[in-house]
C-alpha positions as CSV (number, residue, x, y, z in Angstrom):
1,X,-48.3,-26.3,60.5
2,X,-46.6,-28.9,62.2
3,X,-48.7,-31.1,59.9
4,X,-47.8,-29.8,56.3
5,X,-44.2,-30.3,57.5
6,X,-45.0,-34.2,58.0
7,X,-46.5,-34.2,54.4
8,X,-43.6,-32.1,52.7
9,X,-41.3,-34.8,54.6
10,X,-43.4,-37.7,52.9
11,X,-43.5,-36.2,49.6
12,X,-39.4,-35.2,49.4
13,X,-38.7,-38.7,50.5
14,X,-40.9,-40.4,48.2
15,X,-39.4,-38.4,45.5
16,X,-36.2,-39.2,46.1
17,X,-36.8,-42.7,46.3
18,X,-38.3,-42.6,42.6
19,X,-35.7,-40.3,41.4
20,X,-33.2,-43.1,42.6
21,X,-35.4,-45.5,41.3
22,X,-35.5,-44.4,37.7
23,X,-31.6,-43.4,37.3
24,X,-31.2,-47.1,38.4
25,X,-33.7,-48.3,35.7
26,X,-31.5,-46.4,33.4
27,X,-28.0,-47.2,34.2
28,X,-28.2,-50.6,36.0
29,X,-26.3,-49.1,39.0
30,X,-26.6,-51.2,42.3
31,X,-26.0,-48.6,44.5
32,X,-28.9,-46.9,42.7
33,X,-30.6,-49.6,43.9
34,X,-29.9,-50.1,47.5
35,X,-30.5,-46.4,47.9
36,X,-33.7,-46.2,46.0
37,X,-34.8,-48.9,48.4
38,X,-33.6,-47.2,51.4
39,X,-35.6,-44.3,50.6
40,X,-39.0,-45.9,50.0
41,X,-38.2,-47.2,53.8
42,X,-37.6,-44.0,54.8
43,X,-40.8,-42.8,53.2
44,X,-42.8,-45.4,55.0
45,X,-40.8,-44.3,58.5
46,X,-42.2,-40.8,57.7
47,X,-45.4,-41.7,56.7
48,X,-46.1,-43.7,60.0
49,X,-44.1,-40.3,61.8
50,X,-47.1,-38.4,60.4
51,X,-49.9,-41.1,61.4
52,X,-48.4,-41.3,65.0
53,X,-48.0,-37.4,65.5
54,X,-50.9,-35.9,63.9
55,X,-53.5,-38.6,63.6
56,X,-53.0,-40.8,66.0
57,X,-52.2,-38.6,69.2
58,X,-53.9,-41.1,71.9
59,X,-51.7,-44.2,70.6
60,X,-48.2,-44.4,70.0
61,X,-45.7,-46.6,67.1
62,X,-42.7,-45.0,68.2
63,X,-41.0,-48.4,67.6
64,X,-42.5,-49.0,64.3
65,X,-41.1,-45.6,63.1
66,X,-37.6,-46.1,64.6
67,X,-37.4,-50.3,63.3
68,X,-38.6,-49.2,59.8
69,X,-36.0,-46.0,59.6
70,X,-33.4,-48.8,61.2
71,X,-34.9,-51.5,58.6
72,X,-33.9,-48.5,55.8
73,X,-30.7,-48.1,57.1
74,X,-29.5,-51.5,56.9
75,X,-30.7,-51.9,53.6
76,X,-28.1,-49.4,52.5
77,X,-25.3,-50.6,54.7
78,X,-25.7,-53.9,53.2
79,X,-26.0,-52.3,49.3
80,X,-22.9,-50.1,50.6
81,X,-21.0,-53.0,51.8
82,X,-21.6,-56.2,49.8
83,X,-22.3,-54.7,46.3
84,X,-19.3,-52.5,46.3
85,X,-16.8,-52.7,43.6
């Protein structure tokens, strides 16, 4: 169960990130950007949550989830910050 949460995690993040994505393809919107970009991080930090929880139980990457979320994060601060108008 615990599992399919992971997945459903992964999924809603990825599509978010292409949702964000596209609407920036369309309107040119740097904040589209920055957040699109955010999200695929976010998606990778999830993705490795899933890895470290429910395939890899003997090792750990802790850190690798928590710098890639941070990574994410500060990709949007900075799109928040320095592109705005």
């Amino acid at each position: 169960m615990a599992a399919a949460v992971y997945v459903l995690g992964i999924v809603v993040t990825a599509l978010c990130a292409l949702l964000l994505l596209q609407g920036y393809a369309r309107v040119r919107q740097k904040l589209l950007l920055w957040s699109g970009l955010c999200f695929i991080g976010l998606t990778i930090s999830n993705a490795l949550l899933f890895l470290d929880l429910a395939i890899w139980t003997e090792i750990s990457i802790y850190t690798w989830r928590l710098a890639t979320a941070a990574v994410s994060m500060l990709v949007l601060i900075y799109g928040l910050v320095w592109e705005s108008d």
